[in-house]
LUMZASE-219697 format. One record per residue: x, y, z of N, C-alpha, C in turn; residue in one letter. Coordinates in steps of 0.1 Angstrom, whole numbers, plus 2048, in hexadecimal, padded with zeros to 3 digits. Layout:
BEGIN
[[X Y Z] [X Y Z] [X Y Z] A]
...
This chain:
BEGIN
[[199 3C5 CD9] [18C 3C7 CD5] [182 3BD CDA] X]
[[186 3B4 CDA] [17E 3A8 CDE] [17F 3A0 CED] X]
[[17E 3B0 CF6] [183 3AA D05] [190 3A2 D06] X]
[[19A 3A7 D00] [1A6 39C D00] [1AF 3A1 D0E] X]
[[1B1 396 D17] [1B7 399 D23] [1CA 39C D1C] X]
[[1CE 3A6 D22] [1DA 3A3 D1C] [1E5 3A1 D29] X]
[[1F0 394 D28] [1F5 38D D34] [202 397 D2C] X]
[[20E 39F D38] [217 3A1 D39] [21E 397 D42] X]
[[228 393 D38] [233 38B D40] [240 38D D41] X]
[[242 398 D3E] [24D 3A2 D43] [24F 39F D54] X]
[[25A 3A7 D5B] [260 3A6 D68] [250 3AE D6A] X]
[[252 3B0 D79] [24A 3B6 D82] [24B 3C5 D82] X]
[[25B 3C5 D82] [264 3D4 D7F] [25C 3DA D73] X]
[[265 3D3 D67] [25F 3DA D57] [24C 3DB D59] X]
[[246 3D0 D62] [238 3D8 D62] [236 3E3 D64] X]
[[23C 3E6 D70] [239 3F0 D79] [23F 402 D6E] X]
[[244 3FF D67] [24C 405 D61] [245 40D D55] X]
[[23B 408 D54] [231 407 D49] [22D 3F9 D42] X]
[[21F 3F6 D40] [216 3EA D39] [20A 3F2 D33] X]
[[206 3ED D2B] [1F7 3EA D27] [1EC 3EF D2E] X]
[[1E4 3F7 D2F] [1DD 3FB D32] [1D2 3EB D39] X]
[[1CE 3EA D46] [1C8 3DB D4A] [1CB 3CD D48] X]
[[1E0 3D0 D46] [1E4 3C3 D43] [1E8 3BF D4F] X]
[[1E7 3B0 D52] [1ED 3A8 D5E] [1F8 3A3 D5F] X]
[[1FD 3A1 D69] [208 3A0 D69] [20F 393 D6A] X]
[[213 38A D61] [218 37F D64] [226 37E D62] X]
[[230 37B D6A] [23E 381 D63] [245 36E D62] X]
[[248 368 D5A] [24F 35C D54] [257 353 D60] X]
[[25D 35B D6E] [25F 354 D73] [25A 34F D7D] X]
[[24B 356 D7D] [240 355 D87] [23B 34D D82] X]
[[238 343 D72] [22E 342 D68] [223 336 D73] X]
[[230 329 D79] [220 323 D81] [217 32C D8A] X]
[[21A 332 D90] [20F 33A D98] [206 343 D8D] X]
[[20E 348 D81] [208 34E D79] [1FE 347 D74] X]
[[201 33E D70] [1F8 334 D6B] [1ED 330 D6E] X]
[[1EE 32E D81] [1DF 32A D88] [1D4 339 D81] X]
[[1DA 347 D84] [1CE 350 D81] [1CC 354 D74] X]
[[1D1 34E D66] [1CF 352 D60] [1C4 34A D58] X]
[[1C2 33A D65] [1B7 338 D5E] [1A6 335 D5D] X]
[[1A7 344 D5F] [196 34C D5E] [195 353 D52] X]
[[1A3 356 D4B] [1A5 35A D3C] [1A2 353 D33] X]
[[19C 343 D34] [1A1 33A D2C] [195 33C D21] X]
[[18B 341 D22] [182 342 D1A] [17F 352 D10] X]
[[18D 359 D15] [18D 364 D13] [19B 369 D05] X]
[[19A 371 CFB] [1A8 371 CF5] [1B2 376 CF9] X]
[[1BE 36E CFD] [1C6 377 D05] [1D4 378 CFC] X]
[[1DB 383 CFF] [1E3 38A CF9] [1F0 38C D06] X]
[[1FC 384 CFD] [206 381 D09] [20F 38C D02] X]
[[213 395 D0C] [222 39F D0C] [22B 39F D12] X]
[[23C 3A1 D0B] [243 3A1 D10] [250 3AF D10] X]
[[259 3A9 D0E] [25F 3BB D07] [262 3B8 CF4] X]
[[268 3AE CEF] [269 3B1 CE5] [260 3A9 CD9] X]
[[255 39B CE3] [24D 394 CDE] [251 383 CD7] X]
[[261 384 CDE] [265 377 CDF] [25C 36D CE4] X]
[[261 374 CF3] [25C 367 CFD] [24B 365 CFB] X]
[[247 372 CFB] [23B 372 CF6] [235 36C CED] X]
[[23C 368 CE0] [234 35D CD9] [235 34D CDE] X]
[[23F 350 CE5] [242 341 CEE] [239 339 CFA] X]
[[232 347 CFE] [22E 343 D0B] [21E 344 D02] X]
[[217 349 CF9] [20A 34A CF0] [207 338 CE9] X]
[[215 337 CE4] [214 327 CE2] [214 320 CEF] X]
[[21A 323 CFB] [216 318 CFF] [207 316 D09] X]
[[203 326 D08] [1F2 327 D10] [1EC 320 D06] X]
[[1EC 324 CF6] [1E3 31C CED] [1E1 30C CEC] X]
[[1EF 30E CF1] [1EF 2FA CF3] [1EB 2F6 CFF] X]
[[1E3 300 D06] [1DE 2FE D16] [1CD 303 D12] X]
[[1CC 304 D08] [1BC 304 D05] [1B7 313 D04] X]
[[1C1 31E D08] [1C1 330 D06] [1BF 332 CF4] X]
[[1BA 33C CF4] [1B9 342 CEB] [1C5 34F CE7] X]
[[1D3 34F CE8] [1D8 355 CEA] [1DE 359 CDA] X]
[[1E8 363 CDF] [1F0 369 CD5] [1FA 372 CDB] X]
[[205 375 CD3] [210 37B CDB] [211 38D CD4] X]
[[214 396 CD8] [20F 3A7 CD6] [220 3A5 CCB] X]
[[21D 3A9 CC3] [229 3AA CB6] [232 3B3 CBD] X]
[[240 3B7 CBE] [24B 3BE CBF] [246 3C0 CCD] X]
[[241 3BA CD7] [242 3BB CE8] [23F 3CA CE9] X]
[[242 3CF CF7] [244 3DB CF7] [24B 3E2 CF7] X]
[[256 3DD CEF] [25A 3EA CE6] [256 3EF CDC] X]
[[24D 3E9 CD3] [248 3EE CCA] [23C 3F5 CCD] X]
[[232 3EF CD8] [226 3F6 CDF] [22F 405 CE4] X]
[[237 403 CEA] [240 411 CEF] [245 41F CE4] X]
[[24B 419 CD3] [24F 41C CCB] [240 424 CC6] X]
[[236 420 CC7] [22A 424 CBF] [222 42B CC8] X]
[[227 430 CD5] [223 438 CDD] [217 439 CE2] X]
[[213 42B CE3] [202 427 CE4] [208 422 CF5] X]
[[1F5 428 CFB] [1F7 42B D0E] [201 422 D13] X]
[[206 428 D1D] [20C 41C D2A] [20A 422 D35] X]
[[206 417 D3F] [203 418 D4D] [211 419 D59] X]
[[215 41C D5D] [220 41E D67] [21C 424 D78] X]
[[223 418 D79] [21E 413 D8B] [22A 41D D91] X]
């Protein structure tokens, strides 16, 4: 609602597979390179995904502790998948 960028950090594969309608793609074991572009986000709320929202709250704490405004998408996408709400597939 509030312009929130949402960062997928799933594989490249599971992106391509389906994501978020204008989510980016940062996958965990890319995160330094991820890291240089995500930060044009920093002033923006961003919303980190993963598949089940583990890593995802892991990786929200540690952007917030990098000055992001972040947060992690509750039950990853599986639950975005479960509630049948869009997905993009490459």
């Amino acid at each position: 609602r509030n312009n929130a960028v949402i960062i997928d950090i799933r594989s490249h594969e599971n992106f391509k597979r389906g994501h978020i309608v204008d989510a980016v793609s940062a996958p965990l074991p890319d995160w330094v390179e991820a890291s240089k572009k995500l930060d044009k986000y920093k002033k923006k709320p961003v919303i980190v995904v993963c598949n089940t929202g583990m890593d995802a709250q892991k990786t929200a704490s540690v952007l917030a502790k990098q000055g992001y405004n972040a947060f992690a998408l509750s039950g990853g996408m599986r639950a975005w998948s479960s509630a049948e709400l869009p997905l993009v597939k490459e």
